[in-house]
C-alpha positions, 0 to 999 in steps of 0.5 A: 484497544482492540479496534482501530481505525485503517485508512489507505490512501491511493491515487484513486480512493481513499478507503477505510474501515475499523479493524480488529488488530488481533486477528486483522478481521474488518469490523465494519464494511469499508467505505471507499471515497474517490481521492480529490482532484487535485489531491493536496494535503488540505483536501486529502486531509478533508476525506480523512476526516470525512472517513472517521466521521462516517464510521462516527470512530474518535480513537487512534487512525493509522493511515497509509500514504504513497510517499516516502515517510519519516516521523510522519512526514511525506519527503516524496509525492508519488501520484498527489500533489507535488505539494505534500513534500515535506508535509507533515502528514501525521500532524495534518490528519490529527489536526482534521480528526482530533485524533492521534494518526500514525501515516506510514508508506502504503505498500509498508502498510500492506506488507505489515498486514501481509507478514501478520495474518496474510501470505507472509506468515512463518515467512523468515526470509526476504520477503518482497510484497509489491502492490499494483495499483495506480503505482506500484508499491514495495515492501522489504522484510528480513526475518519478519523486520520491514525496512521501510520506504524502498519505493521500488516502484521507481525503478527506470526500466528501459529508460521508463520509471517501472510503474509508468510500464507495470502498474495497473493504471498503465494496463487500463490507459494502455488497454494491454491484455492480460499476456501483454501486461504480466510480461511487462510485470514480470519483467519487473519483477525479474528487475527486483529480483537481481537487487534483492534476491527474494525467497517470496513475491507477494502481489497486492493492490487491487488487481491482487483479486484477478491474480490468476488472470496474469500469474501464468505470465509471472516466471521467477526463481522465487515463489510468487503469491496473491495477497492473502488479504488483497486489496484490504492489505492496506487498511489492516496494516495501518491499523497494525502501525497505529496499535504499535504506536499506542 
């Protein structure tokens, strides 16, 4: 199947739309819904389904998660409820879809995408994609291989978890310009840089679009590049997981 359906979930929306997995294009304009409040797993599970009815789609879903996953299970619960800890994710989509779901880590998600058809392409070294959003998310590949889950975005920066001071929820609620807030990303980023010495920064999430409003703050040994496929990173890697599990 050439056309599967991507659906990333974030703190704030839950978006979508079918993708063409053999070159990454979207097939149909996304559709954002905003995540339920609270966000547990019936509720999220609800907006899945109401995503796939909305593009009236019954194949194979991949979707996208801010957790830790393994074989589809959440062992983390990184802005949802605390409640889809040991939740099975994959099992709980297909049960609202009635279709076969592939759920892995969303900044895994983006970085798939990234390596595919966006920044990362021909990239054979250690590639670290970070996405900035309403947390902040972390992609580790070696030669085009992720190692997935490192959910580096938990970090403890000056006695903080990282995304409490980087991400890009903390420069709404903080009101911090664009100077302020791409030092506070930098130092992050320098932080990364000493643990895994990367030959390429790749910035995604939805601030991936104003990119050139805060690069000039961004200052490492490695290069440091927007999102090819911006803040559709997501929906396309989950596509790419779910074709890879067909």
């Amino acid at each position: 199947m050439t056309t599967i359906l991507g659906i990333d979930i974030g703190g704030s929306g839950i978006k979508g739309a079918p993708i063409n997995v053999a070159n990454g294009e979207l097939t149909l304009e996304r559709h954002r819904i905003p995540t339920p409040q609270p966000a547990t797993p019936e509720m999220v599970a609800q907006t899945v389904a109401e995503l796939a009815q909305h593009f009236a789609y019954t194949g194979p879903i991949g979707c996208t998660f801010p957790a830790i996953i393994k074989n589809g299970i959440a062992y983390s619960a990184a802005n949802v409820d605390p409640t889809w800890i040991g939740t099975d994710a994959d099992a709980l989509f297909e049960q609202h879809t009635n279709s076969t779901v592939t759920v892995l880590n969303d900044a895994d998600a983006a970085g798939l995408a990234e390596m595919r058809f966006g920044a990362g392409q021909n990239q054979v070294g250690v590639v670290m994609m970070i996405t900035l959003g309403t947390g902040i998310g972390s992609a580790l590949f070696y030669r085009g291989v992720l190692i997935p889950n490192t959910e580096l975005g938990h970090l403890e920066i000056r006695g903080k978890i990282a995304e409490d001071r980087a991400s890009d929820r903390a420069r709404e609620q903080k009101v911090w310009g664009w100077d302020e807030w791409g030092k506070r990303v930098n130092e992050y980023l320098l932080h990364v840089e000493r643990l895994f010495s990367p030959d390429l920064f790749i910035i995604g999430g939805g601030v991936s679009k104003k990119f050139d409003k805060f690069s000039p703050f961004l200052h490492t040994r490695a290069p440091i590049v927007a999102a090819g496929l911006l803040n559709n990173a997501g929906i396309v890697g989950a596509a790419l997981a779910a074709a890879g599990n067909e």
